[in-house]
C-alpha positions in Angstrom: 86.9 -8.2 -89.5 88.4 -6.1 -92.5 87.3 -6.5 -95.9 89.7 -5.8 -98.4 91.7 -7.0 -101.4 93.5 -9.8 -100.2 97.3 -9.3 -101.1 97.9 -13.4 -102.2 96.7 -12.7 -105.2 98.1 -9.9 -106.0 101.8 -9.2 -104.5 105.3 -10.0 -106.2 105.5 -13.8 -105.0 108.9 -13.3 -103.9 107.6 -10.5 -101.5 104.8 -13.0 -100.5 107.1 -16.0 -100.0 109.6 -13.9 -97.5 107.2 -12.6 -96.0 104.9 -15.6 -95.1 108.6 -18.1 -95.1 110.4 -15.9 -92.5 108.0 -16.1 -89.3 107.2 -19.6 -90.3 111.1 -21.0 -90.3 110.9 -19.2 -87.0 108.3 -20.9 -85.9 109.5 -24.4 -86.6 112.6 -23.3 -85.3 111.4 -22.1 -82.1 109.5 -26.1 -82.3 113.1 -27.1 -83.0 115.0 -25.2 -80.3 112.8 -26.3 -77.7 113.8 -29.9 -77.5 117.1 -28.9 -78.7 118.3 -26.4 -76.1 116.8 -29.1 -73.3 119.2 -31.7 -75.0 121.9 -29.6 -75.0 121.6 -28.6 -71.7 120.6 -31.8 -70.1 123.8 -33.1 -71.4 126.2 -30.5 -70.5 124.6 -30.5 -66.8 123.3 -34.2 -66.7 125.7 -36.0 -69.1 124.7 -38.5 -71.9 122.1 -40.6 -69.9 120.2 -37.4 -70.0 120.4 -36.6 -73.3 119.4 -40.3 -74.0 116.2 -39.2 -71.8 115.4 -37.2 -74.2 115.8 -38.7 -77.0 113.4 -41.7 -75.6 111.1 -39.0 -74.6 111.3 -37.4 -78.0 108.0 -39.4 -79.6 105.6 -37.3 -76.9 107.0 -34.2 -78.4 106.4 -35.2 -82.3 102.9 -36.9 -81.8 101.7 -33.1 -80.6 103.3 -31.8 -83.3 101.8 -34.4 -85.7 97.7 -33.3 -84.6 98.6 -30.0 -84.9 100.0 -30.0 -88.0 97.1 -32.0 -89.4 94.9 -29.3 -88.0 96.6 -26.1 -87.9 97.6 -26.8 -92.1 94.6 -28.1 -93.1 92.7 -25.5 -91.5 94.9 -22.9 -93.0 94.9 -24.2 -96.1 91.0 -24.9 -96.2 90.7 -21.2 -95.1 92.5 -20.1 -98.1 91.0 -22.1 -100.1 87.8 -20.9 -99.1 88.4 -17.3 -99.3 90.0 -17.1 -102.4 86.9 -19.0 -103.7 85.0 -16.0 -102.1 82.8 -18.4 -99.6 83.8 -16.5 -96.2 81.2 -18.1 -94.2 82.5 -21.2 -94.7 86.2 -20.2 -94.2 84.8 -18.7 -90.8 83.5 -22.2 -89.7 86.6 -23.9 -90.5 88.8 -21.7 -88.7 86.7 -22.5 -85.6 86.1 -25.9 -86.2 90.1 -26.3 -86.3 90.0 -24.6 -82.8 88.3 -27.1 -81.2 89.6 -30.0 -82.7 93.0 -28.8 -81.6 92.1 -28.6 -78.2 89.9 -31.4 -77.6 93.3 -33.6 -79.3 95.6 -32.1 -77.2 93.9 -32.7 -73.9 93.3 -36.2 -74.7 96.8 -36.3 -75.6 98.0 -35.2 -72.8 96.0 -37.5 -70.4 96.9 -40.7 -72.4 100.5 -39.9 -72.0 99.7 -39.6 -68.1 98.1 -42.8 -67.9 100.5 -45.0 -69.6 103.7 -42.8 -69.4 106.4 -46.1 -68.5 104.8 -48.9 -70.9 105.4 -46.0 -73.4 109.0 -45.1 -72.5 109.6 -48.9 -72.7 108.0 -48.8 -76.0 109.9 -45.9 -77.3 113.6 -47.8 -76.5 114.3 -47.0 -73.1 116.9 -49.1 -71.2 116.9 -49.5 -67.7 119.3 -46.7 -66.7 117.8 -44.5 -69.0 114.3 -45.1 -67.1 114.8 -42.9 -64.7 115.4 -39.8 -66.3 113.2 -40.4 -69.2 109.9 -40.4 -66.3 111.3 -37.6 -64.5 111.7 -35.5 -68.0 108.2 -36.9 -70.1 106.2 -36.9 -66.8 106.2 -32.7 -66.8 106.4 -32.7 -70.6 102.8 -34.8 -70.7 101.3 -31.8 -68.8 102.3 -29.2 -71.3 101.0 -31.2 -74.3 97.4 -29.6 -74.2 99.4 -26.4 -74.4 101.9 -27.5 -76.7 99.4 -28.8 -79.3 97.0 -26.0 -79.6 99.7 -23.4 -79.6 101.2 -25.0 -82.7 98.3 -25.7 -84.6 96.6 -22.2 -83.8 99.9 -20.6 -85.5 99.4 -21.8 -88.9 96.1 -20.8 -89.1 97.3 -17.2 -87.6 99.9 -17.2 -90.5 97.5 -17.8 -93.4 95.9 -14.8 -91.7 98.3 -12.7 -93.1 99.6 -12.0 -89.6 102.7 -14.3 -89.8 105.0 -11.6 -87.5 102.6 -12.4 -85.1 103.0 -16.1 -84.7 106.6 -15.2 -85.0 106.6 -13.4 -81.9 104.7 -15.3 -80.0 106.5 -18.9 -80.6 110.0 -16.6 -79.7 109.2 -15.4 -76.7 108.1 -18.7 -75.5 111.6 -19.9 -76.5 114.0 -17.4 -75.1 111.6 -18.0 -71.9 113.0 -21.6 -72.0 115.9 -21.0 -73.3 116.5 -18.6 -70.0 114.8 -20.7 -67.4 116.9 -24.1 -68.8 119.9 -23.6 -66.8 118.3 -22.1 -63.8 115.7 -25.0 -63.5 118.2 -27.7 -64.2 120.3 -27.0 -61.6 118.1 -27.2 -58.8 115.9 -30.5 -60.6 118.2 -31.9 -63.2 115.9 -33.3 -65.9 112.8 -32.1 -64.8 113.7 -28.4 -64.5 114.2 -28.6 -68.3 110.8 -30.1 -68.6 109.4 -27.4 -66.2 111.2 -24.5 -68.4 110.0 -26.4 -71.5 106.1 -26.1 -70.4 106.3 -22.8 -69.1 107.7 -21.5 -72.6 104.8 -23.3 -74.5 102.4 -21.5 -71.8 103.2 -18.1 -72.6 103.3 -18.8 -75.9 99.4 -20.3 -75.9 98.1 -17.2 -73.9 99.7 -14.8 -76.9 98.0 -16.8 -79.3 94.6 -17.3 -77.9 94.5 -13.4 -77.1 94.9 -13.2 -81.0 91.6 -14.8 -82.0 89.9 -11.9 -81.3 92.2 -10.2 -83.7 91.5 -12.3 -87.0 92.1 -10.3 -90.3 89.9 -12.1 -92.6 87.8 -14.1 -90.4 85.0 -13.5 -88.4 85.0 -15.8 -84.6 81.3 -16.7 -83.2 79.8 -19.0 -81.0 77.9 -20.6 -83.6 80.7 -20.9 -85.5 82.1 -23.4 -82.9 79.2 -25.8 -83.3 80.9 -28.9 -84.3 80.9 -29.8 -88.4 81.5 -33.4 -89.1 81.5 -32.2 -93.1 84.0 -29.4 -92.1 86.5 -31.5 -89.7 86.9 -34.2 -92.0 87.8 -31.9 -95.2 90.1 -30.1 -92.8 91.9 -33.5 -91.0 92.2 -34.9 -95.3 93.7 -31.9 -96.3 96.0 -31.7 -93.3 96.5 -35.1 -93.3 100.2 -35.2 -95.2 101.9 -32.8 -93.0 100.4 -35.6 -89.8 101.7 -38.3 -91.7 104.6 -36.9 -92.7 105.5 -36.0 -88.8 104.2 -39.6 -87.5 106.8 -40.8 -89.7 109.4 -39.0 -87.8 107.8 -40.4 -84.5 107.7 -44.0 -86.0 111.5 -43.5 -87.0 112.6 -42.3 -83.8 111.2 -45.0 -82.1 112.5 -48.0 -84.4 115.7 -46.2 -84.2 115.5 -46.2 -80.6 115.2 -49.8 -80.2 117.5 -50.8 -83.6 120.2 -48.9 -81.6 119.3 -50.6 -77.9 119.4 -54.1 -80.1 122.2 -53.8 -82.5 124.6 -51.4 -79.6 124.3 -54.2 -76.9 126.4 -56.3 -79.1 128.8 -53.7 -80.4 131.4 -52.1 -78.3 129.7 -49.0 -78.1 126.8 -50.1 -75.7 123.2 -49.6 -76.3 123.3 -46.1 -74.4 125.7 -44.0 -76.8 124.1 -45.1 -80.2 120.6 -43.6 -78.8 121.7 -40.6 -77.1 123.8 -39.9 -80.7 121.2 -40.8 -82.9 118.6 -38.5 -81.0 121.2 -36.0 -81.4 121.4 -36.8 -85.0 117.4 -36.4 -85.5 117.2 -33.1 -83.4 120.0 -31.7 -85.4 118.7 -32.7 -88.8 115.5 -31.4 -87.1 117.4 -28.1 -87.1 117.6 -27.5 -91.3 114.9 -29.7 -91.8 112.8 -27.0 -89.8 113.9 -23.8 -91.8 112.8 -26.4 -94.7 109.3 -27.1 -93.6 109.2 -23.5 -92.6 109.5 -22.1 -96.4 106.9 -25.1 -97.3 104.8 -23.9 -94.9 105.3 -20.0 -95.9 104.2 -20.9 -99.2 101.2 -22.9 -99.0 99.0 -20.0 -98.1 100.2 -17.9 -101.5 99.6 -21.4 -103.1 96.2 -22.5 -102.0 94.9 -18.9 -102.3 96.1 -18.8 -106.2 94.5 -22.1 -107.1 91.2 -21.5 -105.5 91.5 -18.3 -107.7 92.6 -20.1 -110.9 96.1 -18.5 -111.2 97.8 -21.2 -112.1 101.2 -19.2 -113.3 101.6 -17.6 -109.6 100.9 -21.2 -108.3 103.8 -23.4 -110.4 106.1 -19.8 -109.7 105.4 -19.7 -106.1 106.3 -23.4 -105.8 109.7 -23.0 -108.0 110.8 -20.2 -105.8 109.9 -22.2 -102.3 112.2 -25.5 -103.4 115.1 -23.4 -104.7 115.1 -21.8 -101.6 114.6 -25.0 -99.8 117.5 -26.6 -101.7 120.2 -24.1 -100.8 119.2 -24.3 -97.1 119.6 -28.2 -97.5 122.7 -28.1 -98.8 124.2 -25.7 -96.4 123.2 -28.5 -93.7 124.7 -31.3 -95.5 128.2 -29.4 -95.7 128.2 -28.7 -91.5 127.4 -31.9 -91.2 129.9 -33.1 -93.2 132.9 -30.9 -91.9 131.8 -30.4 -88.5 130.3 -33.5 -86.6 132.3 -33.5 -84.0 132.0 -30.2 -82.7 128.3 -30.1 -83.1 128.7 -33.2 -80.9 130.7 -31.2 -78.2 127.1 -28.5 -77.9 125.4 -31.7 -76.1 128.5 -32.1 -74.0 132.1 -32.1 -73.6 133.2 -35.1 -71.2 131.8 -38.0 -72.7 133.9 -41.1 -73.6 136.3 -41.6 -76.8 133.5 -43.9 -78.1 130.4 -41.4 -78.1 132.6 -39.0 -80.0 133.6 -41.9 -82.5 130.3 -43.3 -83.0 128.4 -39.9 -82.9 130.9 -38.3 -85.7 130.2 -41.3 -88.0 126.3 -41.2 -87.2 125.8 -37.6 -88.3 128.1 -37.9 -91.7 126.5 -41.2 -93.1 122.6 -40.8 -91.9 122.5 -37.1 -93.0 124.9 -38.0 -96.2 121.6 -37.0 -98.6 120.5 -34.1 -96.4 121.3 -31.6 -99.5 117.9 -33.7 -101.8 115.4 -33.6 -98.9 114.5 -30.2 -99.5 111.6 -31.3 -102.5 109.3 -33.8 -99.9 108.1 -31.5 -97.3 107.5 -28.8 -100.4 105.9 -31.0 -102.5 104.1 -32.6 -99.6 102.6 -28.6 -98.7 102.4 -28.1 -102.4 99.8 -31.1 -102.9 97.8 -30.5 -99.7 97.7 -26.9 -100.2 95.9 -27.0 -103.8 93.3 -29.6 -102.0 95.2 -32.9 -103.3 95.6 -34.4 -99.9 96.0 -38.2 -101.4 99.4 -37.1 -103.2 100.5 -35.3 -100.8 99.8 -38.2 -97.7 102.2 -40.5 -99.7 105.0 -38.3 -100.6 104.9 -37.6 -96.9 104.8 -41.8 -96.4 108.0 -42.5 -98.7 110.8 -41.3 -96.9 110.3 -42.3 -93.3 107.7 -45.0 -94.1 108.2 -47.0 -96.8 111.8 -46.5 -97.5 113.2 -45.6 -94.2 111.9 -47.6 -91.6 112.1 -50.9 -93.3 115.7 -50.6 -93.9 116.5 -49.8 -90.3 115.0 -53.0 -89.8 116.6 -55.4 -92.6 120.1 -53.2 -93.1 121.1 -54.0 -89.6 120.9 -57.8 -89.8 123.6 -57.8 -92.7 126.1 -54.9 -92.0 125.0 -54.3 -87.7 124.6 -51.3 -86.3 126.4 -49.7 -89.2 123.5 -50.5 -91.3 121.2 -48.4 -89.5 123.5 -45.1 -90.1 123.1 -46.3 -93.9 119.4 -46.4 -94.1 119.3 -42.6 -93.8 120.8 -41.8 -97.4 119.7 -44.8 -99.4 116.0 -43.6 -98.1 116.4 -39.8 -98.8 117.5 -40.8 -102.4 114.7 -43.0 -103.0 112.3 -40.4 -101.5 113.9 -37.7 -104.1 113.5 -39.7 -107.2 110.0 -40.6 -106.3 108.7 -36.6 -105.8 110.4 -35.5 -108.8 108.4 -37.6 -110.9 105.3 -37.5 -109.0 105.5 -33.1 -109.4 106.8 -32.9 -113.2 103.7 -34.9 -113.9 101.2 -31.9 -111.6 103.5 -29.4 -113.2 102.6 -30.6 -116.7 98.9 -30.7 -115.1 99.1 -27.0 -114.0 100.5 -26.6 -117.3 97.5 -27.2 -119.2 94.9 -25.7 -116.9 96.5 -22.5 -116.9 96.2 -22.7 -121.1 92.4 -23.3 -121.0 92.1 -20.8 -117.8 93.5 -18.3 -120.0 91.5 -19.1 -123.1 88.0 -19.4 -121.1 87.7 -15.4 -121.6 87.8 -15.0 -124.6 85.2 -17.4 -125.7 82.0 -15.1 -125.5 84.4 -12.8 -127.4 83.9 -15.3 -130.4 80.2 -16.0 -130.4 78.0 -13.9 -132.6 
């Protein structure tokens, strides 16, 4: 372990914030990419009741990434935390604390989806001619999960360890692995090749990162370190807990979508198996911007929690600024694509499918992702909150969008305006969620505001006495 100045403190935050941002949006991309390039695959080589597969299989995929986000950030941002309060000892325990918990979570993960792998397909909106595909494809995908969730979790923490190119490499070579093997695979197995490719990518991927624990810049791995700490777990899990709810959203969404589209599509002339396969295209594509999003949240929560353990509050509220701008343009670059282009973004997930998938697909991605350019500020304000230890804020900005905004109105729209109230839920809920996390963050901005004032007067005090 070295022991040196640690550069969050002291680097040009724009340095910091590309440095730290670029591997991350990598990383969720590579997270992104995997489901993606399977979908786009599937349905080039298996056709639209494939994609659909996936899409119904989807929820397996988010609920990993849901525990390891509430592990891997809260364990990097409780590192931080702890090291720029100067308590390495404790930042050593938490780092191998989060260890464990990640794979002890994904194991059990994994062995649950085993178990009751077709009551949950049924539960997440399969039909009966998607059935079939959707066991073949989230049958393989239940044995990678162990993989999948560790691997994940283990690259935040590897990232606030000031080794973000690192992580970067390992999640890419896992992907171009998959991304190689997809085609080969699904042409001998159909559906389950992709699965295979899928798990072999997150394998390779897990044995990179694991060799890196040895390798830890700024904290120390021992055995006793691994001794389980109730104390330690539970401040990690709360201050981790946003980014989990935040993704269990997404799961919850996907699977009320699923079964708002199987409900309302039976009685429209679409069908119930073209409004799921679009609208899991729709989510993975949003998935796609939404990734480089979280990424740049993600890239600057270690500058951020590292700042306000430290009591520089100026490099805190700047390093924020700089991460939504940034956030924002990459949003709104999203919202035009998916305004000009739906249907050829369609035509990646296959070319032959009827006039009708085209139709309803093309209106599906310009309503639902209308607001894409204002959903930049939840996922940064979300990491903002849990990074400077304010996990309560941040678990219900993470709740507004999918929970209490979105998922209700894909339930009550519908009745009124049919299937075409689903598609609307998307924007009115992204506006709602905006308006809420601008208010919520001028009022911790004015917050910051005043402690940086009295941080900056505290010196000067003995000055003054006699």
């Amino acid at each position: 372990m070295e022991t040196k100045t640690n550069p969050l403190g002291e680097e040009k935050i724009s340095s910091l914030l590309l440095r730290f941002a670029i591997p991350s949006v990598i990383a969720m991309l590579v997270s992104a990419i995997y489901n993606l390039v399977d979908q786009i695959f599937i349905g080039n080589m298996e056709g639209y009741l494939g994609n659909a597969a996936t899409s119904v299989a989807f929820p397996l995929s988010t609920v990993s990434l849901a525990l390891s986000l509430l592990v891997g950030t809260g364990g990097a941002a409780k590192m931080n935390l702890l090291l720029g309060a100067k308590r390495q000892e404790r930042a050593n325990v938490a780092v191998c604390n989060s260890l464990l918990i990640l794979a002890v979570s994904g194991v059990l993960l994994g062995a649950v989806t085993l178990i009751f792998l077709k009551p949950l397909l049924v539960f997440f909106g399969a039909t009966k001619d998607i059935m079939p595909y959707a066991v073949d494809y989230a049958g393989i995908i239940a044995l990678g999960l162990p993989f999948a969730t560790l691997v994940t979790g283990l690259n935040h923490i590897i990232r606030a360890d000031g080794s973000p190119a690192y992580s970067m490499v390992s999640m890419v070579t896992g992907a171009v692995l998959n991304m190689i093997l997809d085609p080969i695979f699904i042409s001998f197995w159909g559906v389950k090749g992709a699965a295979i490719a899928t798990v072999l990518g997150q394998l390779v991927t897990f044995v990179m990162n694991v060799l890196y624990i040895r390798r830890f810049k700024h904290i120390s791995v021992k055995k006793e370190y691994f001794r389980p700490d109730l104390k330690m777990c539970a401040s990690i899990c709360t201050l981790g807990i946003a980014s989990f709810f935040n993704q269990l959203a997404m799961t919850l969404v996907q699977i009320v979508l699923n079964n708002s589209m199987k409900k309302y599509g039976a009685g429209s002339v679409y069908g119930s198996d073209i409004p799921i396969a679009c609208s899991g295209i729709t989510i993975k594509v949003s998935m796609i911007v939404m990734a480089v999003v979280i990424g740049i949240a993600q890239g600057h929560q270690p500058i951020v929690s590292f700042n306000y353990g430290a009591g520089k509050y100026d490099r805190v509220r700047r390093t924020y600024r700089l991460a939504l701008v940034s956030a924002t343009v990459v949003a709104t670059i999203g919202f035009i694509a998916f305004q000009l282009f739906p249907v050829q973004i369609l035509k990646l997930f296959g070319s032959g499918e009827s006039e009708e998938y085209f139709r309803f697909g093309a209106r599906m991605l310009r309503i639902y992702l209308f607001c894409t350019a204002f959903d930049a500020i939840q996922p940064v304000t979300t990491t903002f909150f849990t990074a400077i230890g304010k996990a309560f804020k941040g678990s219900f900005i993470a709740l507004t969008r999918q929970v209490i905004f979105l998922v209700p109105l894909i339930l009550i729209l519908p009745i009124f305006f049919g299937i075409n109230g689903i598609m609307f839920a998307g924007p009115v809920a992204d506006m709602a969620a905006f308006i809420l996390a601008v208010v919520l963050m001028l009022l911790e901005t004015a917050s910051l505001k005043k402690a940086e004032v009295s941080a900056k007067a505290q010196p000067a005090a003995p000055q003054a006495a006699p």
